[in-house]
C-alpha positions in Angstrom: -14.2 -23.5 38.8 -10.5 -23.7 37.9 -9.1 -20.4 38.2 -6.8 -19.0 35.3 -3.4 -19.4 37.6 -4.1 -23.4 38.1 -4.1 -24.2 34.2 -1.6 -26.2 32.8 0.9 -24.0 30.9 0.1 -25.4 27.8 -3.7 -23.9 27.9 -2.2 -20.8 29.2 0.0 -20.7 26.1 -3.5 -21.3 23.8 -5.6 -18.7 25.8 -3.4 -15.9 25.9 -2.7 -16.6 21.7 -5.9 -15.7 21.0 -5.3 -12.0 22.8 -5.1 -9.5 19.6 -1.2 -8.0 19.2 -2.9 -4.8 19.6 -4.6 -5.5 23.0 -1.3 -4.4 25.0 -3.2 -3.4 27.9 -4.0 -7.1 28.7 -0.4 -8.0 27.6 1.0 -6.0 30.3 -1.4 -6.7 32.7 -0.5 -9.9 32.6 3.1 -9.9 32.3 2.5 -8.1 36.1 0.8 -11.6 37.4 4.0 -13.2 37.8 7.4 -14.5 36.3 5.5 -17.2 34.6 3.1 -15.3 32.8 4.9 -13.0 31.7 7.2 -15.4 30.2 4.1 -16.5 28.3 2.8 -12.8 27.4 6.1 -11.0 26.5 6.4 -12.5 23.5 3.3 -11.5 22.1 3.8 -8.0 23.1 7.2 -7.6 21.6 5.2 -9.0 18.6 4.6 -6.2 16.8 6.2 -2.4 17.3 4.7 0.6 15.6 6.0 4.3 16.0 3.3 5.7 14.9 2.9 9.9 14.5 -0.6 11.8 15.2 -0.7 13.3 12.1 0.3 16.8 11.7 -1.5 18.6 9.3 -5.4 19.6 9.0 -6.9 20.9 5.6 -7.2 24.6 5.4 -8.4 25.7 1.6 -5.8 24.0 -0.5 -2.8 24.0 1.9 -2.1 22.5 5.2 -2.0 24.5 8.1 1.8 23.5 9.6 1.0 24.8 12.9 -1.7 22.5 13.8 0.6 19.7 15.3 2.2 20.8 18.6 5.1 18.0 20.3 8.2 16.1 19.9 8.8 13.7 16.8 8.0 10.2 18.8 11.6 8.6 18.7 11.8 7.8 22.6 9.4 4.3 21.8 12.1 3.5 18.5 15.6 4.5 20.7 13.9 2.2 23.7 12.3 -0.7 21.7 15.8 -0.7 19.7 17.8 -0.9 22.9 15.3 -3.9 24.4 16.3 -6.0 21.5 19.6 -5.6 21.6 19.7 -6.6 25.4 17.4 -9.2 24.9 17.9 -11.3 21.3 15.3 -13.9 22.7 12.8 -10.6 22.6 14.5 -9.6 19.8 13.8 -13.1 17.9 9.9 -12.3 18.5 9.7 -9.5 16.5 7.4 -10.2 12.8 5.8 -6.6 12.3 7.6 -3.3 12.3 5.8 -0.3 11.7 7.7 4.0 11.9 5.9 6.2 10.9 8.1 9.0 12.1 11.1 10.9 9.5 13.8 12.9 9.6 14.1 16.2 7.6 10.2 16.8 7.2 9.7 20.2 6.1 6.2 20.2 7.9 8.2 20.4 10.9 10.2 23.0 12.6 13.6 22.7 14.0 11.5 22.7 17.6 9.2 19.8 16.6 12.6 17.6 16.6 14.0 18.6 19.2 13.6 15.0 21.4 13.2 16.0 25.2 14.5 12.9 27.3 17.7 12.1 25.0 19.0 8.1 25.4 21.4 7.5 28.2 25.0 7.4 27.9 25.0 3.8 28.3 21.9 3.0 25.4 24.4 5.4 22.9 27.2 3.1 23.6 25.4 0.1 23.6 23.8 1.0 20.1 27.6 1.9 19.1 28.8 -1.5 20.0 25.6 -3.3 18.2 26.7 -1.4 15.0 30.4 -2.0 15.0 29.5 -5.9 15.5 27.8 -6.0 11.9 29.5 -7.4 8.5 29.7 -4.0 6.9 31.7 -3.6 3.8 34.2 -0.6 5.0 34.4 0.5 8.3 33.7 4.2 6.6 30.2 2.8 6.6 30.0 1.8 10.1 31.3 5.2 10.8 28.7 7.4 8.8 26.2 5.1 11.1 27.5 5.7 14.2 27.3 9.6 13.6 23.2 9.1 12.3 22.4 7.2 15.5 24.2 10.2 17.7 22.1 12.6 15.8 18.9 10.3 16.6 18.3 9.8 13.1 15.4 7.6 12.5 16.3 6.2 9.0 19.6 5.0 11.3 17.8 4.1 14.6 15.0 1.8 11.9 18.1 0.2 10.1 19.5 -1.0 13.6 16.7 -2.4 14.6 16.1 -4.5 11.6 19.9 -5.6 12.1 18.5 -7.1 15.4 15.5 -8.8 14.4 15.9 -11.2 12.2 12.4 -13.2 11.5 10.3 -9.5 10.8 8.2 -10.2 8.0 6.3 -6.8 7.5 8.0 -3.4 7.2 6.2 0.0 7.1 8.6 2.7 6.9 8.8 6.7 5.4 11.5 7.4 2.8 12.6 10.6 1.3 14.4 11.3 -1.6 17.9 9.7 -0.6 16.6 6.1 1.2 18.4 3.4 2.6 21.7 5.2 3.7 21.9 2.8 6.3 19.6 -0.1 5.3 21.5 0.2 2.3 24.8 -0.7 4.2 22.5 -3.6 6.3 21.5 -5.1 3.0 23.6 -4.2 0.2 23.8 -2.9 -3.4 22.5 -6.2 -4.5 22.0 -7.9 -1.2 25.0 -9.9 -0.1 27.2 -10.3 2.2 31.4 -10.0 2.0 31.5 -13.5 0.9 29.3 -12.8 -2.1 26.7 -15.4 -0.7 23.0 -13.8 0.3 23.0 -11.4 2.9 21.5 -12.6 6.0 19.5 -9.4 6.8 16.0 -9.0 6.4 15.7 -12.3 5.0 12.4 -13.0 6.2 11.0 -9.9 5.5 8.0 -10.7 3.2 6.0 -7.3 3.0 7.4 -4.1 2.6 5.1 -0.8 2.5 6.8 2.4 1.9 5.5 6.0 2.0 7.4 9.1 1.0 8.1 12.0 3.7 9.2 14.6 1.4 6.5 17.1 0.8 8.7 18.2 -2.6 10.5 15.1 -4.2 9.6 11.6 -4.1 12.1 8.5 -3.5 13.3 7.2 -6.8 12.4 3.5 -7.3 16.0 3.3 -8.7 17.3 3.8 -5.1 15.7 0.9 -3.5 16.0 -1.7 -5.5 17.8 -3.6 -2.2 14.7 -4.2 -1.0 12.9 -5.2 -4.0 15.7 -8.1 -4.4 14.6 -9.2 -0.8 14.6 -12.8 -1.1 11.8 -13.6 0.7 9.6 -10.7 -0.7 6.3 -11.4 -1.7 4.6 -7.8 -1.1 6.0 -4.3 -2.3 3.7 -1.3 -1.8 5.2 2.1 -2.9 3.3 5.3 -2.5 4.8 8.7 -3.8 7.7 7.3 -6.0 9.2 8.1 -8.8 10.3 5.9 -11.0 12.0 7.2 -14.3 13.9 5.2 -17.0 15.9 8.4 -17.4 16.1 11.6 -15.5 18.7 14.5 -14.7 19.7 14.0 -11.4 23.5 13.6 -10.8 24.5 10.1 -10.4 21.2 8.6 -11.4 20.5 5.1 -12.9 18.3 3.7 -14.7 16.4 0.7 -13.0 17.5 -2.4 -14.2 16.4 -5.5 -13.5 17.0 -9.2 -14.4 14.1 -10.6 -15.5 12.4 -13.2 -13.4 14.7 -12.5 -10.5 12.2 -11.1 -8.3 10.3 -12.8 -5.6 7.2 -10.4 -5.2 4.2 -11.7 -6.3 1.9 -8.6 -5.1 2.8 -5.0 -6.5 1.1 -1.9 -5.9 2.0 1.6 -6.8 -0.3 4.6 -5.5 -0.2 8.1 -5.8 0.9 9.9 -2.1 -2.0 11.0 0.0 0.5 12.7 2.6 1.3 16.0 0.3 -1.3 18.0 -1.3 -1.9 21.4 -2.4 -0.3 24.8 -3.9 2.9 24.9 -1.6 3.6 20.8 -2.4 5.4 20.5 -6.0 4.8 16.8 -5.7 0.7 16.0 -5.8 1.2 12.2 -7.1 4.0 9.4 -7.9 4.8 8.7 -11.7 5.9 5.9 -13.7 7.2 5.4 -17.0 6.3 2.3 -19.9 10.5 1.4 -19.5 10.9 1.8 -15.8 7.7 -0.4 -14.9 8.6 -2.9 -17.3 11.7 -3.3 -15.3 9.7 -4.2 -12.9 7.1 -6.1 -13.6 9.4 -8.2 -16.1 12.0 -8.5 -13.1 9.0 -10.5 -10.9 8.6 -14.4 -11.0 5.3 -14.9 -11.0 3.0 -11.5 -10.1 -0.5 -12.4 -9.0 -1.4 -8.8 -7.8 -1.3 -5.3 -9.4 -2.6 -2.1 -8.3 -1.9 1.1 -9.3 -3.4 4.3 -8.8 -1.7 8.1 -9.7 -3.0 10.7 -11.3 0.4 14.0 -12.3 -2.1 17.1 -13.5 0.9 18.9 -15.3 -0.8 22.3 -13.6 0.7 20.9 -10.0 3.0 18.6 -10.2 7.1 19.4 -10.1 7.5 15.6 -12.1 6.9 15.4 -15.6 3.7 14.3 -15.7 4.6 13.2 -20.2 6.1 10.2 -17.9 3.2 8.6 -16.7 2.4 5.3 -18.1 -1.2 5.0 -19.3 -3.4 2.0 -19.4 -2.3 0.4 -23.1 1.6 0.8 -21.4 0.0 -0.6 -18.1 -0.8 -3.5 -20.1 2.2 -3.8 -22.1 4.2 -4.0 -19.2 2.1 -6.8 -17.7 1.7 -8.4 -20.9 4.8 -11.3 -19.7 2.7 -11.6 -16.5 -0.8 -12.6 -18.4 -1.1 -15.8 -17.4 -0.3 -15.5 -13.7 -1.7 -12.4 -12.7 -5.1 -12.9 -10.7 -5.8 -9.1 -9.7 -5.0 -6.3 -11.2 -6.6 -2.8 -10.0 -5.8 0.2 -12.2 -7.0 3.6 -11.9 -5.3 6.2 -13.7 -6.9 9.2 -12.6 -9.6 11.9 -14.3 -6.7 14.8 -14.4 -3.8 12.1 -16.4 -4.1 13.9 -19.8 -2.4 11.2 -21.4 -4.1 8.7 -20.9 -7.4 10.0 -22.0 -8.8 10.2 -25.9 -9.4 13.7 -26.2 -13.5 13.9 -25.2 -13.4 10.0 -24.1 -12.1 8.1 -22.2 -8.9 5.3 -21.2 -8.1 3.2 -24.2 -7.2 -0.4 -23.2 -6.5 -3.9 -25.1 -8.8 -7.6 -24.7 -7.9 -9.0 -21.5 -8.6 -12.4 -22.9 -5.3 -13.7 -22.6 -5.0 -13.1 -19.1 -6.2 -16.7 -18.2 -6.2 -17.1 -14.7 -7.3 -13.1 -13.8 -10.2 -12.9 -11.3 -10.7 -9.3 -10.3 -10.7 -6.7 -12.5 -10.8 -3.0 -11.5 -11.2 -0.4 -14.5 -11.6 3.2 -15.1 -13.9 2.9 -17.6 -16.1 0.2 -19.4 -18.5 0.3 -22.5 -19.9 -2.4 -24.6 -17.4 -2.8 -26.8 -14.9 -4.3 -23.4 -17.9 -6.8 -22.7 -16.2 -9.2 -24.8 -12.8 -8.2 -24.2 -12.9 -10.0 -20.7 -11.4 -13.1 -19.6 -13.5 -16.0 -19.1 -11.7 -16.5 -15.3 -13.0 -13.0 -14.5 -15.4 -13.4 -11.0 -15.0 -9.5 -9.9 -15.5 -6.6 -12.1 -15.4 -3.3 -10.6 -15.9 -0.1 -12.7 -14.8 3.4 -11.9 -16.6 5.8 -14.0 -19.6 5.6 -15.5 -22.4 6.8 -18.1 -25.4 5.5 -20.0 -23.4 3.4 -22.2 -21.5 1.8 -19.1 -25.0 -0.5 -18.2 -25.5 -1.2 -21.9 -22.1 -3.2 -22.1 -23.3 -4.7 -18.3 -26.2 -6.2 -20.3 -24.4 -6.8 -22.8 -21.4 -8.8 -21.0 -25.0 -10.4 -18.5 -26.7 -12.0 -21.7 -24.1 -13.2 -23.4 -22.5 -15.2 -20.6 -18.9 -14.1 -21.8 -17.6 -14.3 -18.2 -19.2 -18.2 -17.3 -17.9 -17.3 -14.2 -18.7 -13.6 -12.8 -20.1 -12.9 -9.5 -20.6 -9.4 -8.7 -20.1 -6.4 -10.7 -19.2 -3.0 -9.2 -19.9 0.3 -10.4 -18.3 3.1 -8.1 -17.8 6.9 -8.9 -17.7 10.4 -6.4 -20.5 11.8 -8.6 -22.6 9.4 -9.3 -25.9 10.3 -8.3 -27.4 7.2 -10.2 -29.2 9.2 -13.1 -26.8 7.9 -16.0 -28.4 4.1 -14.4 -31.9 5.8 -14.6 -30.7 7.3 -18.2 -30.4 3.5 -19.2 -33.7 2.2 -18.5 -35.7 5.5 -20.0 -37.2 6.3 -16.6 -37.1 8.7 -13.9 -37.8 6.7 -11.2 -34.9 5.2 -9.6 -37.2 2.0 -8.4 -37.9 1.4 -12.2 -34.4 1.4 -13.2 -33.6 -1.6 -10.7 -36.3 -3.2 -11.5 -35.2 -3.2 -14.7 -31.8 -4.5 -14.1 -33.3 -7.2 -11.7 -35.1 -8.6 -14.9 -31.8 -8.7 -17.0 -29.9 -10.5 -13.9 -32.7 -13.1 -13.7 -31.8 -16.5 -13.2 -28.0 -15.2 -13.5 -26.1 -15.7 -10.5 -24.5 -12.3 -10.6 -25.2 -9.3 -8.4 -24.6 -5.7 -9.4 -23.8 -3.1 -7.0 -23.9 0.6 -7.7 -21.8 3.1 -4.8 -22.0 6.5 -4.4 -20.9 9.0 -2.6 -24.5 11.0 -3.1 -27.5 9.4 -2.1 -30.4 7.4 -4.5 -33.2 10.5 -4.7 -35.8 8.3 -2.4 -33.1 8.4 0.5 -34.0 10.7 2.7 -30.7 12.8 4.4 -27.2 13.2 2.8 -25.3 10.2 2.9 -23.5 7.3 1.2 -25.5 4.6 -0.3 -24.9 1.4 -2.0 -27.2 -0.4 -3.9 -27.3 -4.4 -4.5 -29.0 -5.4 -7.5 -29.5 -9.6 -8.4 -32.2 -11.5 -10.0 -34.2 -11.1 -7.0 -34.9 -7.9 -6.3 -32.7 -4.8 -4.7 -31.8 -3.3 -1.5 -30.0 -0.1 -0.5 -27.5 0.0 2.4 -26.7 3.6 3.6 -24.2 5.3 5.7 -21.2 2.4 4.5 -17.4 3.2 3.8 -16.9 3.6 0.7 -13.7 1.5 -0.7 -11.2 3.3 -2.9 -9.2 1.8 -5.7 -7.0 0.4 -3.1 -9.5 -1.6 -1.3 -12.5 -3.1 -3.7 -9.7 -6.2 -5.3 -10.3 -7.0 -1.3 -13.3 -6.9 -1.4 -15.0 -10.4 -1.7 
């Protein structure tokens, strides 16, 4: 039997490629076989990077208790993985997924938490001064302010650095706070170029960029990043916890402006922050307004992707929650986009006053000039939408629900508006299945699918109903999803249920 040593290195090359970037265990272990394998493995293992945090907070009540997380802010693997790449470029050239978790200036933290225990050496600090002073900048004032971040083991420095270094990364997770990009700013430019006035050379390949905010009070304007957006090679931009604001009162603030069509991302998604809730958080959500995502959206090529998902309760949020955009300006904004966009997930939250009918629910147009959409993800859907749908539609997915909801499901079943539907998804916390029991006159959960099963007869389309309570015949308290089609139903139990994020990936 040929042992794994004797192989040809080719082979070697094609075995250890199928080895997961996150199996770094194996990696090492055979990086420590000899020179020649770890020639073969290092690669892979300087892959991907992630400086991830455990995350700090537990739920107590509404607030988060700030003295559950005990340790250092986890800089040493950035400072050290920075340092590796500037030693080693060939390493350095491997690199294609960067993900820091880790900020500066997080008021969950106390001055303690930062404190970083085994500072660099003398020799890494210089070596990271050098790499710095070696870059295009446009003043040396800039190269100056850098120098000073990296001393104080700033992280939004240390992350600029290291993108300076590694020149084919294509994914970027990093945190912001409410002044971004100091240094990435200087990397990539006001509008990314260079001195010459040609493109920037910088983060060039970066094709996905997913950003977070880290300040519990204040979200990152969208304004102040739009280097990134004009990325060249930028197909994905994911922003949770911005703000973005055609006008607002901070000193120095811009409007976002930009040129229509100039834009390479074709996948957009804007989400509410998860990271900061609760009474002592004065920002709950991210906001939007009708001008600012315009900019946006206009500014894009050709966007195939939208999801968005915020919901500003004026009670709790320190933005002005008058500035989020509702659907109708949702679809305005895309309107330019109509005959490009394929998904388009949009969930605008039970507590957004504005964008509910007082006593009903989210007003929207027809969809029917959106020719080439295929998912569809909705708050709300009645009978009179059943015909508002575009004929490409495959995937509907529905996000509240009553009585009324199943009648327009029959309604859009029968009369074949959507020649082309596959699955339709009805999802809500609170469920409990009785408005789909409502809709068939009975009481008996069984009854009520069978019913449906006779209207999806001979109709290759399969309804599925998630919950987060259980169908009344399931015994225990769990999650449940039921899968409805011309055949019959069955109920799957204890499953993940998706959130609005998630069910456009779905099938």
């Amino acid at each position: 039997m040929a042992k794994l040593t004797n192989l040809p290195v080719e082979l070697r090359e094609h075995i250890i490629s199928f080895l997961p970037l996150t199996d770094r265990h194996t990696l090492l272990a055979l990086c420590r076989i000899s020179k020649d394998f770890c020639a073969l493995a290092q690669p892979r293992l300087f892959r991907e990077f992630s400086s991830s945090r455990p995350r700090p907070w537990r739920k107590v009540g509404t607030i988060y208790d700030t003295q559950s997380y005990g340790g250092s802010v986890p800089k040493r693997a950035l400072i050290h993985f920075t340092h590796t790449v500037i030693s080693r470029p060939d390493l350095a050239s491997q690199v294609r997924y960067i993900t820091i978790e880790s900020f500066d200036d997080d008021d969950l933290f106390t001055a303690e938490d930062e404190e970083y225990l085994e500072p660099p050496t003398p020799e890494m600090m210089e070596n990271f001064k050098r790499a710095i002073e070696r870059l295009p900048l446009s003043d040396t004032n800039q190269a100056t302010a850098w120098i000073e971040n990296i001393m104080k083991l700033k992280i939004t420095a240390l992350t600029a650095l290291l993108l300076s270094q590694t020149p084919n990364v294509k994914s970027l997770y990093v945190v912001l706070d409410s002044s971004p990009l100091d240094e990435l700013g200087y990397l990539i430019g006001k509008k990314n170029t260079a001195l010459s006035g040609s493109p920037s050379s910088y983060c060039s390949a970066l094709t996905a960029v997913h950003t977070t905010c880290g300040n519990s009070k204040y979200g990152f304007r969208l304004q102040h990043i739009t280097p990134l957006l004009r990325l060249p090679a930028l197909e994905t931009f994911s922003g949770e916890g911005l703000l973005g604001y055609s006008e607002y009162s901070n000193s120095g603030s811009q409007e976002l402006s930009i040129e229509p069509g100039t834009l390479s991302i074709s996948h957009l998604e804007l989400y509410s922050t998860t990271r900061h809730v609760g009474g002592e958080c004065d920002l709950r959500q991210s906001s939007i307004d009708e001008k600012c995502l315009t900019s946006l959206v206009s500014g894009c090529k050709q966007l195939k992707v939208f999801k968005y998902a915020a919901d500003n309760p004026p009670s709790l949020s320190g933005a002005d929650s008058m500035k989020q955009v509702n659907m109708l300006e949702i679809q305005s904004a895309l309107h330019c986009q109509r005959h490009t966009l394929q998904k388009l997930a949009v969930d605008t939250g039970p507590c957004n006053f504005r964008t509910m009918r007082e006593g009903g629910d989210d007003e929207y147009n027809p969809f029917t000039e959106y020719t080439r959409l295929r998912h569809l993800d909705l708050p709300f859907f009645s009978m009179v939408a059943a015909r508002e749908l575009p004929v490409s539609l495959e995937y509907l997915i529905i996000r509240r629900c009553d009585a009324s909801l199943f009648r327009g499901i029959v309604k859009l079943v029968e009369g074949r508006v959507c020649p082309s539907l596959k699955m339709i998804t009805v999802t809500y916390k609170t469920f409990e299945f009785r408005y789909f029991q409502e809709w068939a006159g009975t009481d008996r959960f069984e009854d009520a699918c069978k019913s449906m099963t006779a209207v999806l007869q001979g109709k290759d389309i399969t309804l599925a109903l998630a919950s987060r309570l259980k169908p009344s015949q399931v015994s225990g308290d769990v999650k449940a999803v039921v899968y409805i089609d011309g055949n019959g139903f069955n109920i799957k139990t204890d499953v993940t249920l998706p959130g609005v994020s998630d069910f456009a990936d779905m099938f």
